[in-house]
C-alpha positions in Angstrom: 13.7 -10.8 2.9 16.7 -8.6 3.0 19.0 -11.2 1.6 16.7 -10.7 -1.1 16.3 -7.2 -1.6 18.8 -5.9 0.6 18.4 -3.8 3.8 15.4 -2.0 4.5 17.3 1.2 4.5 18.9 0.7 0.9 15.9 -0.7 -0.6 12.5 0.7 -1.3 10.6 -3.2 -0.5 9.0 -3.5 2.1 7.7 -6.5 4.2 4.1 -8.1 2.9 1.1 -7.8 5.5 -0.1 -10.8 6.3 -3.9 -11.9 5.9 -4.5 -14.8 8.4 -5.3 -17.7 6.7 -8.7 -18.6 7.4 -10.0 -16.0 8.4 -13.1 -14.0 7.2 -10.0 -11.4 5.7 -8.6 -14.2 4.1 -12.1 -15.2 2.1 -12.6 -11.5 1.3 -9.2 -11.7 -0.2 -9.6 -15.1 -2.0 -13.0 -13.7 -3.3 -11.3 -10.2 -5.0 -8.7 -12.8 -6.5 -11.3 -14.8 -8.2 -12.9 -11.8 -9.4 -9.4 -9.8 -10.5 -9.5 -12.8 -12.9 -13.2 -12.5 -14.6 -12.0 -9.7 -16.6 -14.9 -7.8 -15.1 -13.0 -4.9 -13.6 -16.7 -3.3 -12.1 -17.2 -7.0 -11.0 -13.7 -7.0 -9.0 -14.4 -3.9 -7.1 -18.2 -4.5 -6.0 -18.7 -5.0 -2.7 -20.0 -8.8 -2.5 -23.7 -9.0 -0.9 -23.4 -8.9 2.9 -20.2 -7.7 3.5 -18.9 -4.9 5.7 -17.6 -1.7 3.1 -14.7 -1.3 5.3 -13.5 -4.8 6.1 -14.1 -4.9 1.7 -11.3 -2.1 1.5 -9.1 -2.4 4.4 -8.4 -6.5 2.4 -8.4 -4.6 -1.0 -5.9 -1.7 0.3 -3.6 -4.4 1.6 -3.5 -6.9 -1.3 -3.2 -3.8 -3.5 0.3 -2.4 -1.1 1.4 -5.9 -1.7 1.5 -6.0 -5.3 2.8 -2.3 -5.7 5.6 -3.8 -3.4 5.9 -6.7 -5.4 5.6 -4.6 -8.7 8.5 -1.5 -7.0 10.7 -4.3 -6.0 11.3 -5.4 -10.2 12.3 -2.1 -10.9 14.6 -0.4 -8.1 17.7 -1.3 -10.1 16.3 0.7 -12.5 15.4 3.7 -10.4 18.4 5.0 -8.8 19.6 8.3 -6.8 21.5 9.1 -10.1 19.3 7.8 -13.0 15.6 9.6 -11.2 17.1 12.1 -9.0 13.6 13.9 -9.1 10.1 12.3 -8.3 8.0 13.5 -11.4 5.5 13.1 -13.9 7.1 14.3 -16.9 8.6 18.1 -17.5 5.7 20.0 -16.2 5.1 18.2 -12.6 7.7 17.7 -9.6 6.1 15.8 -6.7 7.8 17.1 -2.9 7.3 14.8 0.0 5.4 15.5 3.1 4.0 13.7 5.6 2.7 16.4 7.7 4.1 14.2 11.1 7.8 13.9 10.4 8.3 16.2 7.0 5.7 18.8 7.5 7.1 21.3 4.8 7.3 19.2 1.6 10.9 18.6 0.5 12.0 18.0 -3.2 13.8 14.2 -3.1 14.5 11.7 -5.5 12.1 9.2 -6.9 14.0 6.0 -4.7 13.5 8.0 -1.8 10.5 9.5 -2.1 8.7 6.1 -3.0 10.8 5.0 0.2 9.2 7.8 2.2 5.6 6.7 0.6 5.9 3.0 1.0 6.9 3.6 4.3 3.9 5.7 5.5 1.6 3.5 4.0 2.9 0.7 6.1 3.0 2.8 8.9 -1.0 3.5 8.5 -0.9 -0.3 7.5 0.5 -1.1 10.9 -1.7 1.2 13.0 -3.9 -0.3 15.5 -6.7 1.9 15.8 -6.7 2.2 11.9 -6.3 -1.3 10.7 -6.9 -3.7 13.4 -5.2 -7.0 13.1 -7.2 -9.2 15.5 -10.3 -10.9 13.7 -13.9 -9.8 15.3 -12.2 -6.4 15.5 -14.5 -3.5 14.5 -13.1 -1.2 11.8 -13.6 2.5 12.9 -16.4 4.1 10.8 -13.7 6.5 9.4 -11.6 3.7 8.3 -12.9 4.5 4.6 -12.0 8.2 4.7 -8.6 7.9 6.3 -7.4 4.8 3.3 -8.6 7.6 1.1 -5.3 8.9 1.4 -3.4 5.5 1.2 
């Protein structure tokens, strides 16, 4: 993809996770497509009869990285070092980053790299193991929920 959207280091995209298809991830997926659609928001979200809560948001979580991804990607021209050289939310509120493993004092950074330094994490929890297991039949961790609370 970097042909696309350059290197990963000047670029804020990152790679899409994959959901294998067919597997029981993939319907979950395919099932909070449909129901994105209905219009019914409360619909979308509720966990379908029988499922597991944590395999529900652990497909959710992922679908919803790849769209911010998708969503980031159309507007990094836009977004520089010089034109948002400050990661806020209007006069009154400055975001720092701070990961609390690699940055643990929080440090003031543009908006490019501070979405950078998010995207990053969140592929990073995205990518753990013990978090987000990858092969199907896996059990989530009964934590699972808390810890994407943060994501």
């Amino acid at each position: 993809m970097s042909f696309l959207f350059g290197s990963r280091s000047s670029k804020t995209f990152k790679p899409k996770k994959n959901i294998p298809e067919g597997s029981h991830q993939y319907e979950l997926l395919k099932h909070a497509e449909a129901t994105l659609g209905s219009g019914n928001l409360r619909m979308a979200v509720m966990l379908p009869d029988g499922e597991d809560l944590n395999e529900w948001v652990a497909v959710n979580t992922v679908d919803f990285f790849n769209q911010i991804n998708m969503l980031y990607g159309t507007i990094t021209d836009f977004c520089t070092e010089e034109s948002c050289p400050l990661m806020s939310a209007g006069p009154k509120y400055e975001y720092h980053w701070a990961d609390g493993t690699n940055i643990k004092k929080p440090i003031k950074c543009s908006a490019p790299k501070y979405i950078d330094y998010l995207m990053t994490w969140v592929q990073d929890q995205l990518d753990d193991e013990t978090l987000f297991p990858s092969k199907i039949g896996v059990l989530l961790l009964n934590f699972f929920c808390a810890c994407f609370f943060f994501v």
